[in-house]
C-alpha positions in Angstrom: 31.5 -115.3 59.3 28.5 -113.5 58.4 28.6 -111.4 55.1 32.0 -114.0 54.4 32.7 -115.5 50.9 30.5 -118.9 51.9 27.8 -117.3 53.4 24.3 -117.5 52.2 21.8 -114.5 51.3 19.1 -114.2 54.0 16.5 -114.8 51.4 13.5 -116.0 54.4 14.5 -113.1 56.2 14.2 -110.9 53.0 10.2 -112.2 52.5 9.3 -111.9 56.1 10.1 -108.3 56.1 8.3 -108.1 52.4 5.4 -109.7 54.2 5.4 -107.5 57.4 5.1 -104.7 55.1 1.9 -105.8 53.4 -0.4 -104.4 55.7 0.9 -101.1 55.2 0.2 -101.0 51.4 -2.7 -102.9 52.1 -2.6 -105.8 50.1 -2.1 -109.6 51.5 0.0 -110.7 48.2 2.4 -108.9 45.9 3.6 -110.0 42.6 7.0 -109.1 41.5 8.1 -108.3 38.3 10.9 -106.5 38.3 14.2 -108.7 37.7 16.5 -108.0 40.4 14.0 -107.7 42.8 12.9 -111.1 42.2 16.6 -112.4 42.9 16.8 -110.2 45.7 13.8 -112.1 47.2 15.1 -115.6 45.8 18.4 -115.8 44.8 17.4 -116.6 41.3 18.9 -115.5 38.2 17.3 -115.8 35.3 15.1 -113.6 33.7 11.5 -113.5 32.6 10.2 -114.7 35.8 8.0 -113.5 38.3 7.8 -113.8 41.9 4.1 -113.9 44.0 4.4 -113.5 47.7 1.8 -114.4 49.6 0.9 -113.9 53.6 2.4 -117.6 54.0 3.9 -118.8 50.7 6.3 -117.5 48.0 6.2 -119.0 44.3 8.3 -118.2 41.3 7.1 -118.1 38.1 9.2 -119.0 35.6 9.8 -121.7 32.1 11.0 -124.8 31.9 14.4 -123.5 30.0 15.1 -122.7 34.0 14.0 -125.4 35.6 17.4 -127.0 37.0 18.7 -123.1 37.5 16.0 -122.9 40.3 16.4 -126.0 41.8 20.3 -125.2 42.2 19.5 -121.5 43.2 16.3 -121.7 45.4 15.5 -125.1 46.2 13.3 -124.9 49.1 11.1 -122.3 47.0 7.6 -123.5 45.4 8.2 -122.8 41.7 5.3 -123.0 38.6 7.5 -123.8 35.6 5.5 -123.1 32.3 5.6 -124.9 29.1 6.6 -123.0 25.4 2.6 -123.2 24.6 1.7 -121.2 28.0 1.8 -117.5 28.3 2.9 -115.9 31.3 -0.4 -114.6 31.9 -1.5 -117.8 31.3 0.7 -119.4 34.1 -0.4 -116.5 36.7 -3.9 -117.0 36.5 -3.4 -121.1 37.0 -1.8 -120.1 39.8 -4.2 -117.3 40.9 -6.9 -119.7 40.8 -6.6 -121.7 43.6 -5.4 -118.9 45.7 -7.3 -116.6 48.5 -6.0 -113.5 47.5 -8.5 -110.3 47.8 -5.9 -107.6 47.6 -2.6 -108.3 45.2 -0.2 -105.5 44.7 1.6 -105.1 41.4 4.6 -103.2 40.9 3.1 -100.4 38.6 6.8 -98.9 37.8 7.8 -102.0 36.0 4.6 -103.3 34.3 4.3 -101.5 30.6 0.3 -100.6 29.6 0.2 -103.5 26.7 1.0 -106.3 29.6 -1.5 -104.6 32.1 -4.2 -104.7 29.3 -3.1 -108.4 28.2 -3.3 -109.6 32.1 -7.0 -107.8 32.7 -8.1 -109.8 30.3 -6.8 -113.4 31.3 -7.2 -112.7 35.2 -10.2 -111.0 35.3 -11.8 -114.2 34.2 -9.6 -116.7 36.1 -9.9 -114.6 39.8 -12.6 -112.2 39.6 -12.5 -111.3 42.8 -9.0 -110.1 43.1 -8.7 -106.6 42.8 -5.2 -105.2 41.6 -3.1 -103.0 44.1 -0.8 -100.4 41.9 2.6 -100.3 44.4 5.6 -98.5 43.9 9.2 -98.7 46.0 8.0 -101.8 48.1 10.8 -103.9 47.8 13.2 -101.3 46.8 12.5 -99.5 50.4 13.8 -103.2 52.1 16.4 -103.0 49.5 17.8 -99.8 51.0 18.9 -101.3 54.7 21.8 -104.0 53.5 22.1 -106.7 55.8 25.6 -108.0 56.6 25.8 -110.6 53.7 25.4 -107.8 51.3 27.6 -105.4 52.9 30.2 -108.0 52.4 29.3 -108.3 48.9 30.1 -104.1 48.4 33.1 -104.7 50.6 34.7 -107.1 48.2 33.2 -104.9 45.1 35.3 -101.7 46.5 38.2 -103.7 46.9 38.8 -104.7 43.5 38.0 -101.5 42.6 40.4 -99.8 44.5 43.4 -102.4 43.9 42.5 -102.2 40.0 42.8 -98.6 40.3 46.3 -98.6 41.6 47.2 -101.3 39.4 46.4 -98.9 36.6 47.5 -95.6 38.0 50.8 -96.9 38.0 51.1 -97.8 34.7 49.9 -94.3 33.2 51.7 -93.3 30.0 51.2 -89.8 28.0 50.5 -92.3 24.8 47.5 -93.9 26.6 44.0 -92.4 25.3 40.6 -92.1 28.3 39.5 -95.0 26.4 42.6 -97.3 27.0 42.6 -95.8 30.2 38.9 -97.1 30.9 39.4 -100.8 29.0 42.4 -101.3 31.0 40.4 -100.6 34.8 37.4 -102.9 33.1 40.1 -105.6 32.2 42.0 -105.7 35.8 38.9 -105.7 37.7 37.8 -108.6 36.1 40.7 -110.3 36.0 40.5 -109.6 39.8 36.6 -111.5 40.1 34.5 -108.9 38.9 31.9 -109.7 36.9 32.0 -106.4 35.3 31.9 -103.1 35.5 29.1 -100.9 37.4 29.2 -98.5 34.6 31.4 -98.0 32.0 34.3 -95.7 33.6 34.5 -92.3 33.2 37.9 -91.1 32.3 38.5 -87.4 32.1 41.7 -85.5 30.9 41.3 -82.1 30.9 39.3 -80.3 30.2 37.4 -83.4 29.3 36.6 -83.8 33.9 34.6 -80.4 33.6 31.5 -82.9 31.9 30.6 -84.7 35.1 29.3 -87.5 32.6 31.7 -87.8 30.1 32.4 -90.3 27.9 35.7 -91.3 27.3 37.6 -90.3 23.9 40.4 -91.6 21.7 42.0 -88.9 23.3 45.7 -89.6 24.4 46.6 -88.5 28.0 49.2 -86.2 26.4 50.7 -83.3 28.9 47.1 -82.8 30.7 48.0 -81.6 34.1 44.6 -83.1 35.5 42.6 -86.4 34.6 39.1 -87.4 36.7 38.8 -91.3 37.1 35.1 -92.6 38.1 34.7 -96.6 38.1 33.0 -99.2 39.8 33.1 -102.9 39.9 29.9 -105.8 40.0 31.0 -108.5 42.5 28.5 -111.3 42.8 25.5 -108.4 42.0 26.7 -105.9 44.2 28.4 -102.0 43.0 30.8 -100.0 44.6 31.4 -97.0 42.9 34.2 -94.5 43.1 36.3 -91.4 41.7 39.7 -89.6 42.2 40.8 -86.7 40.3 44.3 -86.8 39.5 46.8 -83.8 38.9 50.3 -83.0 37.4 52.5 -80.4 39.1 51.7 -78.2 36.3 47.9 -77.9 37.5 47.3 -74.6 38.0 46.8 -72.6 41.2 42.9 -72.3 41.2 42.9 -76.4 40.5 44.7 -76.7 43.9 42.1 -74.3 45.9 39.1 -75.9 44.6 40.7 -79.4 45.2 40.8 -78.4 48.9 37.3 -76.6 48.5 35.9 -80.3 47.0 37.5 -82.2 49.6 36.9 -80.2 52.7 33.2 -80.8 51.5 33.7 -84.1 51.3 35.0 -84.3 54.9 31.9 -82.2 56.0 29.1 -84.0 54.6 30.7 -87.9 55.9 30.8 -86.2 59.0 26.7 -85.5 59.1 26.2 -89.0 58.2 24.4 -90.8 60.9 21.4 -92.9 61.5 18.2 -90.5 61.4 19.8 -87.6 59.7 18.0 -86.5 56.8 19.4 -86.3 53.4 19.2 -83.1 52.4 21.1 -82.2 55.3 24.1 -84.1 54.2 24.2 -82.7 50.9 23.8 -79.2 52.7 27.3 -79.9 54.7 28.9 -80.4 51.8 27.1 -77.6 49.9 27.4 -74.9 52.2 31.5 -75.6 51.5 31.5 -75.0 48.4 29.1 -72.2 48.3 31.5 -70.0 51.5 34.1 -70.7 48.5 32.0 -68.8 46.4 31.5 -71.8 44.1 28.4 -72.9 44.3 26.9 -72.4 40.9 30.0 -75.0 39.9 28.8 -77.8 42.1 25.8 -79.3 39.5 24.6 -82.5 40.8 23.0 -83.7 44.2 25.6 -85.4 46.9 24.9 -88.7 46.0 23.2 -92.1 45.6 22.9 -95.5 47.5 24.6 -98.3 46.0 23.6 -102.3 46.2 22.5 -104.8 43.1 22.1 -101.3 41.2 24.6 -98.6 40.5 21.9 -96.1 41.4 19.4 -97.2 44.4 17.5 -95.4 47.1 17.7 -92.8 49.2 19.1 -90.0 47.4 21.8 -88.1 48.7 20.2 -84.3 47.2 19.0 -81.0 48.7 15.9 -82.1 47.2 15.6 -85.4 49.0 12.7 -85.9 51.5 14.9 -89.5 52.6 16.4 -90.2 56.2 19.7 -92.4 56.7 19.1 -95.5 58.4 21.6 -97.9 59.8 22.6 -100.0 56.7 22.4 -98.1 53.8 25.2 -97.7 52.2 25.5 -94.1 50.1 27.9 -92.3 48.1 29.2 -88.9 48.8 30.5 -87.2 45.8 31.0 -83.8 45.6 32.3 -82.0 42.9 33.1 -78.7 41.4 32.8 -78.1 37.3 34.7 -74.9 35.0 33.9 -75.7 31.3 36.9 -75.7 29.4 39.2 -75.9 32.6 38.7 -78.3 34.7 36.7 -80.7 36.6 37.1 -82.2 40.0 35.0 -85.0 42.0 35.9 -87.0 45.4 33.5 -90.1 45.6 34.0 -92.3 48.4 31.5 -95.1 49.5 30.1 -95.0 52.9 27.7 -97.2 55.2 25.2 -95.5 57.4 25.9 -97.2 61.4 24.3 -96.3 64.4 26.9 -94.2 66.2 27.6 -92.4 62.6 29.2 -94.0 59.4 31.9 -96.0 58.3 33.9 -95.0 55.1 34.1 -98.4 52.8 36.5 -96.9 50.4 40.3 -96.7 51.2 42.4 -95.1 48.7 43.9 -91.7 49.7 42.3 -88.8 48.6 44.8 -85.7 50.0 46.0 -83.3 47.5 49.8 -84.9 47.7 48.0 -88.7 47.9 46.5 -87.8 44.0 49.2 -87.0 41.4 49.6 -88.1 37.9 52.5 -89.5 37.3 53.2 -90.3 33.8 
């Protein structure tokens, strides 16, 4: 099954679209640098390696402590491994030198000034006639459109997610703190085959949810009649990344209208989603909600963000946003409403972009009646 526990990342498939996207930025090689867009590209996993991709070849750059990592990771790719007495800089120029490159892109965004200044003066001499191409948001624009492997890879991540949740919801007491609260979700989702956390949970009693980044406190859950969960897992690289807000019967009358507010908006925006529809227009579903409600000024953050190997990818989900969906890209659409020293409450759900519309990845309930705290 493709996207199934055994299958393989299209890695080939990956550098042919890289390639195909070269004469656009108009370069005929780019050198990566950034970390998990060389395993993107690869498969590998180590760090402080680089990846050049050429018109016709790929070759990773990396040192010899790696050596049998990328023969078990990506055998059938050419690798330069370079001794402790080599510099990187060093081992790119070696390379560089027997090469045909005119034009070779360098991902600006993720190359600091110091190693700029330190490869101008090793390459300059070794390939003079290569002239460096600044690029930005090559291989994170591929990066946006997840192919079915990958999609697998978030399904799997939002299902230990979501069955770590309701292990954990069920087991609420008033003596827990947030922070017990947020080891405990970190704990089962690993015990479940996460590799970790996307981000370290937020857990919100309130009034604590009204901070839409808060950080959770030795604070015990007490009597609080609402409490805002955000968490995410990693499985094998991938995120998922979701939130709930929780209430007691106690939660008070203008809680329950903006909980309906929040998730009618909600509704609204996954409805807009489609192949071709801009951004902003999504969050603007979702925003003209809140706003009829005559909340607007509580909403304070865009709609949303894509999810993949990072928790926070491209497009964004914001009024602001120039982005268009595409097929493939999987998004998050979180609204939420904020009253400092109330309350706070946020409905995330993960969704994938599909050619007649969207598909919601995320399957917990989300109703009113579906969220209460039971402790």
């Amino acid at each position: 099954m493709i996207g199934g526990m055994n299958a393989k990342a299209p890695h080939a498939d990956r550098l042919r679209s890289l390639r195909q996207s070269f004469e656009t930025h108009q370069i005929d090689a780019l050198l990566v640098t950034d970390e998990i867009n060389v395993g993107y590209l690869s498969g590998f996993t180590g760090d402080s390696s680089y990846l050049l991709v050429g018109t016709g070849e790929a070759t990773l750059l990396s040192d010899r402590r790696y050596e049998t990592q990328i023969a078990q990771e990506c055998p059938e790719l050419a690798a330069a491994v370079r001794p402790p007495s080599q510099s990187m800089p060093d081992l790119l120029a070696e390379v560089l030198a027997g090469s045909c490159y005119r034009r070779v892109g360098v991902e600006s965004s993720n190359v600091t000034l110091a190693q700029w200044d330190a490869w101008q003066d090793r390459l300059a001499d070794a390939s003079p006639s290569i002239q460096w191409v600044p690029t930005a948001g090559v291989v994170e624009a591929l990066r946006q459109i997840k192919d079915e492997f990958e999609i697998g890879r978030i399904r799997q991540s939002i299902d230990i997610a979501e069955r770590a949740y309701v292990s954990v919801t069920s087991r609420l007491t008033s003596r827990m703190t947030e922070r017990e609260v947020a080891h405990d979700l970190e704990s089962v989702m690993r015990t479940l085959g996460a590799s970790g956390v996307s981000f370290e949970p937020i857990v919100g009693a309130q009034p604590s949810g009204a901070l839409p980044h808060y950080r959770p406190d030795a604070v015990p859950l007490g009597d609080a009649p609402t409490l805002l969960i955000d968490w995410g897992a990693f499985y094998q690289g991938y995120a998922s990344d979701l939130t709930r807000t929780l209430h007691r019967d106690a939660a008070s009358d203008a809680f329950r209208r903006a909980y309906d507010v929040v998730l009618a908006a909600q509704l609204a925006a996954i409805e807009r989603i489609g192949n071709g529809v801009a951004a902003s227009d999504v969050d603007a579903a979702a925003r003209n909600v809140i706003e009829a409600a005559g909340m607007g000024d509580a909403f304070k953050h865009g709609l949303g963000h894509g999810i993949g190997l990072q928790i926070h990818e491209s497009p964004r989900m914001a009024s602001v946003s120039p982005q268009v969906l595409s097929s493939g890209m999987v998004v998050t659409v979180e609204p939420g409403v904020y009253f400092e020293g109330e309350f706070g409450i946020r409905i995330e759900d993960d969704v994938l972009v599909t050619d007649s519309g969207c598909e919601v990845l995320t399957r917990l309930p989300k109703g009113l009646d579906d969220c209460r705290l039971i402790l």
